[in-house]
N, C-alpha and C positions, 0 to 999 in steps of 0.2 A: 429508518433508512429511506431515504427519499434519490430515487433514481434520476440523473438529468443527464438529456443525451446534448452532447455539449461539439460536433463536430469540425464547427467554426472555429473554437477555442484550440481543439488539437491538429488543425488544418493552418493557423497560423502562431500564434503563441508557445504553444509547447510541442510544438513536433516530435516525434518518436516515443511521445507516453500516449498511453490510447487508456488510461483511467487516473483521477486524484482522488481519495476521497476528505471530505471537509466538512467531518459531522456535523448536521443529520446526513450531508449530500453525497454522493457517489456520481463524481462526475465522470463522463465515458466517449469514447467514438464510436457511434454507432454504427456507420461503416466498417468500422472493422470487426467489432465483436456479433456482426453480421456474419462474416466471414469464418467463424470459430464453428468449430462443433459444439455441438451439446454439451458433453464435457470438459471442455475446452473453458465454456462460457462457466458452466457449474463453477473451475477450480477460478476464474477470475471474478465471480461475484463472492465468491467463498473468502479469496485471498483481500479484497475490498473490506467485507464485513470484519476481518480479525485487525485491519486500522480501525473502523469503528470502536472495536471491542479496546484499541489501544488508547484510542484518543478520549472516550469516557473513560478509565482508567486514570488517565492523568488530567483530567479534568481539559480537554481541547489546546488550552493553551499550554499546556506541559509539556505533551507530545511535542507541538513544533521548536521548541526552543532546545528538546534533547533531542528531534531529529536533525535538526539545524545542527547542531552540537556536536552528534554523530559527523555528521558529513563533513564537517569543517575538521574535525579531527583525522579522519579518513584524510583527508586532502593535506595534509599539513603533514603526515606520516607515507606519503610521495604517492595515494593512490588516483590515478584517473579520477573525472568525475564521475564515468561509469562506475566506477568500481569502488569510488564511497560512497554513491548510491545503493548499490545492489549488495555491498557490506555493511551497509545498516542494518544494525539489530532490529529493528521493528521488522524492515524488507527483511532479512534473513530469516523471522520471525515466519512472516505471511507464506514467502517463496515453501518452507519447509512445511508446510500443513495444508496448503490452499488446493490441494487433492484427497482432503479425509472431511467429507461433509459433516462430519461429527464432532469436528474438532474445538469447535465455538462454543459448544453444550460442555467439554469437559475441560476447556481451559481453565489452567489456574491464572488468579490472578498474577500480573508482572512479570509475563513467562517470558516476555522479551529479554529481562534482565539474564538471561541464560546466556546470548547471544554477543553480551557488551566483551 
């Protein structure tokens, strides 16, 4: 995992995400998770790392073509883009674990697949 504080990138390009990650990278706005507590920051480096843990799993390029996948399906079944964002099994995935630091040490593998 290789950390990049990427501010410029979510100051104009991607407005309103303030993390991507793109194994090995974990890109972020450091301004804002400036601004986070401590545990705060914990459950978003946490929630970061279980993409990592998704994206080797399917070998980098798998992941994007089933999250891609996901979301176009999402959207195609009348959801917001918010909301076949954040009903993506992978994010559904992250969103429900990314406060149990533990969670990475006793994942199974393809747990996303709970979520499809």
């Amino acid at each position: 995992m290789i950390k990049l504080k990427m501010d410029w990138l979510y100051n104009s390009i991607m407005k309103g995400f303030i993390g991507t990650t793109i194994a090995p990278f974990i890109l972020y706005k450091k301004s804002y998770i400036d601004l986070l507590s401590e545990d705060e920051q914990a459950e978003f480096w946490n929630h970061e790392k279980i993409h990592l843990k998704q994206q080797y799993e399917l070998l980098i390029l798998g992941f994007y073509i089933l999250y891609f996948y996901y979301y176009l399906k999402n959207r195609k079944n009348g959801m917001s883009k918010s909301a076949a964002y954040t009903n993506n099994p992978f994010e559904l995935e992250a969103n429900d674990h990314e406060a149990n630091p533990n969670y990475i040490s006793n994942r199974k593998h393809y747990a996303w697949k709970q979520y499809r």
